[in-house]
C-alpha positions in Angstrom: 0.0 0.0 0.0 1.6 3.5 -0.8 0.5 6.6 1.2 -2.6 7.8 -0.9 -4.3 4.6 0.5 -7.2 5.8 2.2 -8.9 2.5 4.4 -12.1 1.7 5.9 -13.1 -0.4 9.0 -16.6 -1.0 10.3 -16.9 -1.5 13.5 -14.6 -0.4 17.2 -14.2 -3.9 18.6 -11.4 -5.8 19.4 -10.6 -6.2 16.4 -11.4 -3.0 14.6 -10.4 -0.4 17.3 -6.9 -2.0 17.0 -6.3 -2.4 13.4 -7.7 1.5 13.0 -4.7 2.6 15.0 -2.5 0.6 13.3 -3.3 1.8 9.8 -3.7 5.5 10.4 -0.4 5.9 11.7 0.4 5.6 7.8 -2.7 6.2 5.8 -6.0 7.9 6.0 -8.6 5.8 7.8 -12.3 6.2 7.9 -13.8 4.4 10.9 -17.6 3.5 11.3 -18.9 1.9 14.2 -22.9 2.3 14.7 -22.9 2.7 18.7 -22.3 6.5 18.9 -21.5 6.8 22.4 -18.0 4.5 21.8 -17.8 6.8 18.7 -18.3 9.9 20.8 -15.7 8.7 23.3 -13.1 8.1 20.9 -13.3 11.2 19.1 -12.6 12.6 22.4 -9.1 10.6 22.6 -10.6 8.0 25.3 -11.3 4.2 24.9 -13.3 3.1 27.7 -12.7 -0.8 26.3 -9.0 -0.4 26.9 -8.2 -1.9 24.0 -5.8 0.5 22.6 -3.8 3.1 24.7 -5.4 6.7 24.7 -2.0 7.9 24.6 -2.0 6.1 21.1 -5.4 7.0 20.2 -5.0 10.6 20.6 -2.0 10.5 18.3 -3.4 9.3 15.2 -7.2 11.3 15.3 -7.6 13.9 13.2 -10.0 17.2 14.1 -8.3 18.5 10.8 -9.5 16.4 8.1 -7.5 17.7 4.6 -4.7 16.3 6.5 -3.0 13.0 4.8 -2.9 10.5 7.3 -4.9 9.5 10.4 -8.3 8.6 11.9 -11.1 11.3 10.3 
């Protein structure tokens, strides 16, 4: 994959919350996940799963989205 990929995971479980991280430390990623309190929470930099770090979290959101890589 080269650095225009842009990605897109459905669903913030254990398997999804993860791999999001992962992927948006190099590319754009687009998560969807239809409970929008978890989605509210981790737009905010805070997984109340504990399934990824917030420390790591918080560095791959985006609240600027024409940026290149990340989590919009």
């Amino acid at each position: 994959m080269n650095s225009n990929t842009k990605i897109a995971i459905i669903g913030f479980g254990p398997v999804g919350l993860p791999l999001v991280r992962l992927f948006a430390i190099k590319h754009a990623v687009v998560g969807l996940d239809i409970n929008q309190t978890r989605v509210n929470f981790l737009k905010s930099g805070t997984d109340t799963t504990f399934e990824v770090d917030d420390v790591a979290l918080q560095k791959v959101l985006l609240n600027q989205p024409g940026k290149a890589v990340g989590l919009y």
